[in-house]
NUMI-907220 format. One record per residue: x, y, z of N, C-alpha, C in turn; residue in one letter. Coordinates in steps of 0.1 Angstrom, whole numbers, plus 2048, in hexadecimal, padded with zeros to 3 digits. Layout:
<atoms>
XYZXYZXYZA ...
</atoms>
This chain:
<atoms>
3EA0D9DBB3F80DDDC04010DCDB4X 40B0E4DAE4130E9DA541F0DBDA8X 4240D7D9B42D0C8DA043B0D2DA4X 4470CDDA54520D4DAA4580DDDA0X 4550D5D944570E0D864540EDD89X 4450ECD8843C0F8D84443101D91X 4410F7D9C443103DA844E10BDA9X 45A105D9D468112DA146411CD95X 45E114D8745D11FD7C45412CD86X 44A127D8E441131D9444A13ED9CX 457135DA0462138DAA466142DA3X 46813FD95474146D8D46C155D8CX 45E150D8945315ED8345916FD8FX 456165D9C45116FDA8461176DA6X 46B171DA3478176DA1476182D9BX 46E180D8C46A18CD88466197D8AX 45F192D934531A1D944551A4DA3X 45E1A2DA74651A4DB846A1B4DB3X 4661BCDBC46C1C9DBA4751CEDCAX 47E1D1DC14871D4DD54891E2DD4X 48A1EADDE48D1FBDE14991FADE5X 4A4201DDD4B0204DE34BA1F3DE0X 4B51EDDD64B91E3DD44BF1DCDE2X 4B21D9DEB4B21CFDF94AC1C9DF5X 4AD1BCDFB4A71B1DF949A1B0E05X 48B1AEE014831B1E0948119FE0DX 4751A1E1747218FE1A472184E10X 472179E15471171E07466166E0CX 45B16DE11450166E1144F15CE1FX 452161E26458154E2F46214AE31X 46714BE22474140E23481147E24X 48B13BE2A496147E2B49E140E20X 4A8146E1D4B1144E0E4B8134E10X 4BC131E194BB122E1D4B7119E19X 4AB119E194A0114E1549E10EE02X 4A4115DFF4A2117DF14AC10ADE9X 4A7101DE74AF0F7DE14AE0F3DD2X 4BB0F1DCC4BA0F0DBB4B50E4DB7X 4A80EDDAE4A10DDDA94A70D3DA0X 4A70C8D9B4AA0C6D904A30C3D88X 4AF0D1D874AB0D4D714B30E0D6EX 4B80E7D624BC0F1D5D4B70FBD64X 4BE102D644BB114D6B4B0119D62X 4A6122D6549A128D6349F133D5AX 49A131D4A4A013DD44492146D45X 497151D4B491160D4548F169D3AX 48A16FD35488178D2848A187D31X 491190D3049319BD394931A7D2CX 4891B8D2B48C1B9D2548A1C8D2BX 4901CDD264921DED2A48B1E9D20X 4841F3D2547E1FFD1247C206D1CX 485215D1B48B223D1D482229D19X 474231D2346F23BD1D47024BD1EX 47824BD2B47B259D2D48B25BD34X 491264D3149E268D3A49926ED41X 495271D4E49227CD5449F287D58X 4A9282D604B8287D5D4C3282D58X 4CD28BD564DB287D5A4E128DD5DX 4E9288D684ED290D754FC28ED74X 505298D6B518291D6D51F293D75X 51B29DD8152029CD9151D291D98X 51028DD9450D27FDA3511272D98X 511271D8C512267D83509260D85X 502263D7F4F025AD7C4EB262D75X 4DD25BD734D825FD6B4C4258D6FX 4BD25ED6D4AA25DD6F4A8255D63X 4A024BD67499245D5A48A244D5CX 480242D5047123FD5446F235D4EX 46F224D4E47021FD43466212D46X 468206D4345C1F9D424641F4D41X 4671EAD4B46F1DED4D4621CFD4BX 4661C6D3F4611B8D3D46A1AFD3DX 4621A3D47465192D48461190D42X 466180D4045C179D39463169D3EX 459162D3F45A152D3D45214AD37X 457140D2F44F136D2444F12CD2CX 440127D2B441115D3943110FD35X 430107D2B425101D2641C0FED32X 41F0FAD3E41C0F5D4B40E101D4DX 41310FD4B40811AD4F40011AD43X 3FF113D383FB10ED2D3EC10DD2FX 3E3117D2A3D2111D2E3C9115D1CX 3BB110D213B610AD153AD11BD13X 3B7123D093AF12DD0139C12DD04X 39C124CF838D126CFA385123D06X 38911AD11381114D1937E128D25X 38E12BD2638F137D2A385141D23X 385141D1838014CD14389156D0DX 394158D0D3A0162D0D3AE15BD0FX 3B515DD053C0157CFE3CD15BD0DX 3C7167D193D316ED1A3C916FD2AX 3D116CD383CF16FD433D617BD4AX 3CD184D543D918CD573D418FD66X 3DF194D6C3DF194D7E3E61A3D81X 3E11A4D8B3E81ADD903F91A7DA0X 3FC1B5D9D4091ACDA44071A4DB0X 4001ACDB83FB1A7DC83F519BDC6X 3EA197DBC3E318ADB73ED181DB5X 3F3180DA9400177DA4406173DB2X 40D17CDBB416179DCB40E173DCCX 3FE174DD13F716DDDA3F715BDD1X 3F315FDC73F1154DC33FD148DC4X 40D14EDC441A146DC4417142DD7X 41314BDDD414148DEE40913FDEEX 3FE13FDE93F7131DEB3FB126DEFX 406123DE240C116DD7417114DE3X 41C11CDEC42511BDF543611ADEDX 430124DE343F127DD644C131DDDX 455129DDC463135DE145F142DDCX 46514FDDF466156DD747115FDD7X 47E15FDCD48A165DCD485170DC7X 49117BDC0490187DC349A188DB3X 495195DAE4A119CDA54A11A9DAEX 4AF1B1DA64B11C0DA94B41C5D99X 4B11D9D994BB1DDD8F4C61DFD95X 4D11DAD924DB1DAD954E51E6D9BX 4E21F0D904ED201D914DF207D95X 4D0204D9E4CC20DDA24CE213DADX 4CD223DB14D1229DB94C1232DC0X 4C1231DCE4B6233DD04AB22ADD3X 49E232DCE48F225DD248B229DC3X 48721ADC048221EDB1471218DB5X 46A223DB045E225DAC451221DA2X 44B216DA544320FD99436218D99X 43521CD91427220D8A41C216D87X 41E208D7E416200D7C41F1F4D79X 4161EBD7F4191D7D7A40F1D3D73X 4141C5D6B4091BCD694101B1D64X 4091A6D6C40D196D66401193D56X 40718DD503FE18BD4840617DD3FX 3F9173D42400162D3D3F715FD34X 3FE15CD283FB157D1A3F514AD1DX 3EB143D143E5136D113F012ED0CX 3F8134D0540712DD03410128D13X 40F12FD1C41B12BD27421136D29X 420145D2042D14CD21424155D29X 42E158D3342B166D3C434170D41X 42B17AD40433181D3C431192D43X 438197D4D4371A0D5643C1AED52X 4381B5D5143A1C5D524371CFD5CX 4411D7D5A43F1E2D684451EED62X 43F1F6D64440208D6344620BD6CX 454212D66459219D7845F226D78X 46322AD7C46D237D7C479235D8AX 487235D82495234D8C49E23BD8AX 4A823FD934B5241D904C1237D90X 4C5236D884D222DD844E3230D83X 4EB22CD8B4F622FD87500230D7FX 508239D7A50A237D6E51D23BD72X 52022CD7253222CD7753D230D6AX 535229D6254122BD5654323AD4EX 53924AD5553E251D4D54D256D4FX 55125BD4355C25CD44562268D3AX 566275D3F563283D3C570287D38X 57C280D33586282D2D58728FD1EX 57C287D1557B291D0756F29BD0BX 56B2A2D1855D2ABD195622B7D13X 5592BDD0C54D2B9D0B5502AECF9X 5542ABCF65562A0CEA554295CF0X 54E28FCFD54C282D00544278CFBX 54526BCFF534265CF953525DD05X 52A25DD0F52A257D1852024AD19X 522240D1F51F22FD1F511233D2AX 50822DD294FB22FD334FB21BD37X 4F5217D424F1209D434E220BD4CX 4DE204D4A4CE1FDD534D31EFD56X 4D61ECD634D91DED624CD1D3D6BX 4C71CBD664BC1C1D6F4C51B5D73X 4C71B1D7D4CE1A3D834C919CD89X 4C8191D8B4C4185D944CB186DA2X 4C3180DAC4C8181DB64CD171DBBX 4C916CDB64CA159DB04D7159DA8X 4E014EDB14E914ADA74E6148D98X 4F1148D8B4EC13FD804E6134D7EX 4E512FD864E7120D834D611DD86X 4D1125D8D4BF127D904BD12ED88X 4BC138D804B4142D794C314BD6EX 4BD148D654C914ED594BA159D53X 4C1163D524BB16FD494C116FD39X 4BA174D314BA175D234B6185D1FX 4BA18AD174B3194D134A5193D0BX 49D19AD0949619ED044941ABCF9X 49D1A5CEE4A01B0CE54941B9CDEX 4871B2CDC47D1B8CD64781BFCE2X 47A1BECF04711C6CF64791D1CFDX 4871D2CF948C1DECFE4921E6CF4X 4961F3CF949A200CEE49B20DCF8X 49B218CEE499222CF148A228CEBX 482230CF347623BCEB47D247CE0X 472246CD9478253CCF475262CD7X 470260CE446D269CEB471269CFEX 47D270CF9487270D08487278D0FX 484282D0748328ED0F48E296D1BX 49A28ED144AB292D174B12A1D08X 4AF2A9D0C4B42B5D054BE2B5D06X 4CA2B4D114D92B6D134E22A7D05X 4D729FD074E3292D024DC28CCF6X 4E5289CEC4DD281CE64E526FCE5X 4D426ACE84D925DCE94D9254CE2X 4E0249CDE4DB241CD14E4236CD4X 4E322BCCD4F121CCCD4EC215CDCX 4DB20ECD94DA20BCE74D91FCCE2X 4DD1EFCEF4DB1E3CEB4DD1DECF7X 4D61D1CF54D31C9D064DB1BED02X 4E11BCD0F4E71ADD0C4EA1A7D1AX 4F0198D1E4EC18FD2A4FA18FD2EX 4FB190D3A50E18DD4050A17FD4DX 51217CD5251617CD6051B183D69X 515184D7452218CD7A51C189D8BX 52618DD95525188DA051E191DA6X 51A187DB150A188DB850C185DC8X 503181DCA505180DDB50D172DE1X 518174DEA51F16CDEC52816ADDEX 52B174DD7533171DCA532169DC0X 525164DC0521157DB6521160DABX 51D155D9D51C160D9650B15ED91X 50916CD8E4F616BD8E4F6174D80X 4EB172D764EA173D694E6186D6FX 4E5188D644E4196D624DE19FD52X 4DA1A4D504D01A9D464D91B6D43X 4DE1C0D384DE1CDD3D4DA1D4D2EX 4D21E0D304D11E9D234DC1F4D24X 4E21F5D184EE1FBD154EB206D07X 4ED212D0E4EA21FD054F422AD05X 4F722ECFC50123CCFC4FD246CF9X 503253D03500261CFE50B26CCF8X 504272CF151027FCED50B28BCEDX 513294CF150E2A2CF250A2A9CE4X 5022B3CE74FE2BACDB50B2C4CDCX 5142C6CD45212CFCD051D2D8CD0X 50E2E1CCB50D2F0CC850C2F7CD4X 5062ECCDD5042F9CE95112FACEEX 5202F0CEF52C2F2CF65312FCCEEX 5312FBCDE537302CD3532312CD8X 529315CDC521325CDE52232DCE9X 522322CF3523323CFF533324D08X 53931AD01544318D0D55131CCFEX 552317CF255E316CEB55C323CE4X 55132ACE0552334CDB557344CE4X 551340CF055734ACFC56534AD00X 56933ECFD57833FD0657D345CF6X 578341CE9580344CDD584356CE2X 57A35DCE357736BCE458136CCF1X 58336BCFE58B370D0159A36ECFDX 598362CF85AC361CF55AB36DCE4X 5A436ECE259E37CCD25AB384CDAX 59E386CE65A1396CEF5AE399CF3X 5B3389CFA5C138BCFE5CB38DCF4X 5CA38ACE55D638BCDB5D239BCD7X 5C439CCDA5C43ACCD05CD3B5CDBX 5CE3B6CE75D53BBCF05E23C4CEAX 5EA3BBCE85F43B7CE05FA3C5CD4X 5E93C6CD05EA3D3CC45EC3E2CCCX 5EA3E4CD85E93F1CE15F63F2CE6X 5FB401CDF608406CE060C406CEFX 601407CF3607411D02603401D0FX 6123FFD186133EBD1C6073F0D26X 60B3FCD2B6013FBD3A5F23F3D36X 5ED3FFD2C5DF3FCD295DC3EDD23X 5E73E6D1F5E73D7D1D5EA3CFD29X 5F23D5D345ED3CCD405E23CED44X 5D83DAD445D03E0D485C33D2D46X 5C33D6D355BC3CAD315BC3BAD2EX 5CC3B8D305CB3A8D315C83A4D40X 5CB3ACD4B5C83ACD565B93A7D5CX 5AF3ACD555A33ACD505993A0D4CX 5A43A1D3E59F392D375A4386D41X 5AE388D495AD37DD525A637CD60X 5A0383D61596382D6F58837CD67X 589381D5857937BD5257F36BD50X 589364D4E58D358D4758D350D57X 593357D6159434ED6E57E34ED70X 578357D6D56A356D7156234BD69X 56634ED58564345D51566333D56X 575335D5A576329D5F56E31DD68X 569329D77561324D7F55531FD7CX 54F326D73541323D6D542316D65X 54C312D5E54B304D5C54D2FAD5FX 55B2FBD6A5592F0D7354B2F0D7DX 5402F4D7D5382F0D8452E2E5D7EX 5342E2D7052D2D9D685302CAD68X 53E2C8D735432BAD705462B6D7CX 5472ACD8054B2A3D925572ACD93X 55C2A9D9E5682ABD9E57529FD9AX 5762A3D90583296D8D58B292D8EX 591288D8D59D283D8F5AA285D87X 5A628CD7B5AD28DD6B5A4294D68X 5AF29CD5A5AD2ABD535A42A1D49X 59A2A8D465932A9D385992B4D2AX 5922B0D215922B7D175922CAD1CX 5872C8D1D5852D8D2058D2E1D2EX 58F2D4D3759A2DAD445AB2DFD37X 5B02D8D305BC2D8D2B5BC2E5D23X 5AE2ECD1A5AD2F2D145AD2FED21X 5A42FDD2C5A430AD355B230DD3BX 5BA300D3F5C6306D485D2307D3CX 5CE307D2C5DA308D265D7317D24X 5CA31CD225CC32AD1C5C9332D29X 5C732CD345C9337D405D733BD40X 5E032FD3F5ED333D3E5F433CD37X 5F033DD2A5F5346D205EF353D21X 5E4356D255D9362D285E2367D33X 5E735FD3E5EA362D4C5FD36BD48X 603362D3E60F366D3760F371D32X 607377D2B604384D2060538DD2CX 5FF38FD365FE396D4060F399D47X 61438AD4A62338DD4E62C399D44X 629391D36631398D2C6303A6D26X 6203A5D2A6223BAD276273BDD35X 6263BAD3F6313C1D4963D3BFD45X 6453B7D406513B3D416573BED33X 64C3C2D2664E3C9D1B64F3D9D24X 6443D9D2C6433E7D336503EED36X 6533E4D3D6613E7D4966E3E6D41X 66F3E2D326783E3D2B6793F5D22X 6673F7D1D66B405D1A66C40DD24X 66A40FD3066C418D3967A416D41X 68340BD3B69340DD3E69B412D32X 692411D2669A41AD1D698411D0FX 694402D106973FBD066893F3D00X 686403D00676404CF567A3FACE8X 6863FFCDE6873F7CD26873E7CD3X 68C3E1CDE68F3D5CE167C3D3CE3X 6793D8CE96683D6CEF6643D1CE4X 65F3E0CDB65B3DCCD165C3CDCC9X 6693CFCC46683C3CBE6673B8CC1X 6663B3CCF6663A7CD96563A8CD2X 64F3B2CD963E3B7CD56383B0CC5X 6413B4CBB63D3AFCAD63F39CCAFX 64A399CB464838ACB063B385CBBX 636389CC562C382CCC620381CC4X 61E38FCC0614390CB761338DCAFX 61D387CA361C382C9861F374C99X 62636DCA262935ECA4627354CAEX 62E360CBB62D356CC8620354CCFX 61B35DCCF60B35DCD3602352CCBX 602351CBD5F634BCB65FD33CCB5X 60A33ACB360E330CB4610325CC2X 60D32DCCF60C326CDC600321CDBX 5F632ACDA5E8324CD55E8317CD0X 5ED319CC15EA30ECBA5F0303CBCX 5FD305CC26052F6CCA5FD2F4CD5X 5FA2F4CDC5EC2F5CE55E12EBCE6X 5E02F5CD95CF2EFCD75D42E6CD0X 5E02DDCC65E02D6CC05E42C9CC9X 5EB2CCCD55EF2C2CDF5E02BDCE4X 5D52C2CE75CC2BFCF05C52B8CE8X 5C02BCCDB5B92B3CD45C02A3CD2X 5CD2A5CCD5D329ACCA5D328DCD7X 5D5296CE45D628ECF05C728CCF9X 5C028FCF55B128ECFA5A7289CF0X 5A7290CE259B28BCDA5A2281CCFX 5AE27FCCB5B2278CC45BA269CC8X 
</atoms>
């Protein structure tokens, strides 16, 4: 029989390798949370370590994002301490159902972790316990999940750089089980298999934060950032709108207003269509981004050119063609390129700078 020591370190293990769907808390073996009384001694430190091997998505309507990755525990406890050679093999290993059985033997509590921002049922592919001749053991699991991802925040899009988390937590106050990172065993793969983003600036590190009944319970999180690839926005979205506002100043050069309402008329049913097609790429927000300030500043001005060759129209056909005209020369030479450029120099300054 395991002395009271051994039997919470065993306590702390099953914490580990506890997997919950939908981040619920499943049975706890028979015992109910009541039950559960602090031993004395220091809280149970963990090794918690996270390594990213696939994005499967990212989703900026629902805010999340798919991961495929290997979540590792670990605990050091001389106590699981056994004699290499008498074994035969420096290194024991179980499968997960074995290890449970073996802690329900010993008549061992068993608490629980969650990932934290998971959303959905997350999916294990493979486990395994595996305890060193040293004491240290050490659990891994293969999974695939979706995770929530609160903090994006689409103000400079497409110029953003958006914050990603994986968060692992205790379901155990602090004061029973403190988590640590595990810097060597978490990262990113050099193979993500994310084409829209590129990701890089990833690092794990340990917080507090509140848990059930508000206590506060340790917490693990991997922290990674993404940025968009510019050429496809640059080709796609900024070099298109360039070309119609082209279209709308060349307007400008055609003597005759009608055929300039004709065609600014035009370019604005393509800029309202333009439009729709890219808001189908963002939540719906609460606040203008970069690229909304750029669409409703030059729909405005596009939408203007249209008033004003009517307004030039109806001046030569009362008589005061020469006045037209020359109204006509300053747009073309000043007021037009210069609305633009006050414009576009407000947006950048108040969004990207």
């Amino acid at each position: 029989m395991f002395t009271k020591q051994i039997a919470f370190v065993a306590a702390a293990l099953l914490l580990l390798i506890s997997t919950v769907a939908h981040a619920q808390i499943e049975g706890f073996g028979g015992y109910s949370q009541t039950d559960f009384i602090k031993p004395e001694r220091d809280s149970q430190k963990v090794g918690v370590g996270i390594q990213i091997d696939q994005i499967t998505s990212v989703d900026q309507q629902a805010e999340n994002f798919g991961v495929v990755g290997t979540l590792f525990l670990q605990v050091d406890y001389s106590a699981f301490a056994f004699d290499a050679e008498e074994h035969g093999s420096t290194f024991k290993t179980y499968s997960l159902e074995g290890f449970r059985q073996i802690l329900e033997d010993e008549g061992v509590l068993a608490p629980f972790f969650i990932f934290r921002n998971q959303q959905g049922r997350r999916f294990t592919q493979q486990t395994s316990v595996l305890v060193e001749d040293t004491g240290r053991i050490t659990y891994a699991e293969r999974f695939s999940a979706t995770f929530q991802a609160p903090h994006f925040n689409f103000k400079r899009y497409p110029f953003d750089t958006q914050v990603f988390f994986v968060e692992v937590s205790s379901l155990l106050p602090n004061e029973f089980v403190e988590f640590y990172p595990l810097e060597e065993k978490s990262g990113m793969g050099d193979l993500l298999g994310e084409e829209e983003w590129i990701l890089s600036n990833d690092s794990i590190s340990a917080s507090v934060v509140p848990g059930i009944g508000q206590q506060g319970t340790s917490m693990v999180a991997l922290r990674f950032e993404g940025k968009r690839h510019i050429q496809y926005y640059a080709l796609r979205i900024l070099l298109p709108l360039l070309i119609i506002l082209s279209v709308t100043w060349a307007t400008f050069f055609l003597s005759e207003y009608r055929r300039r309402i004709d065609m600014a008329s035009a370019n604005l049913l393509v800029f309202v269509a333009f439009n729709f097609a890219i808001s189908t790429m963002l939540p719906k927000l609460g606040y203008l981004t970069f690229m909304d300030s750029l669409l409703a500043g030059m729909f405005l001005i596009t939408g203007s050119t249209v008033l004003v060759n009517i307004a030039l129209r109806r001046m030569k056909t009362s008589g005061r063609e020469d006045l037209a005209r020359k109204i006509d020369s300053y747009l073309v030479i000043w007021i037009f390129p210069i609305l633009h450029a006050a414009f576009l120099f407000w947006a950048v300054k108040f969004f990207l700078i």
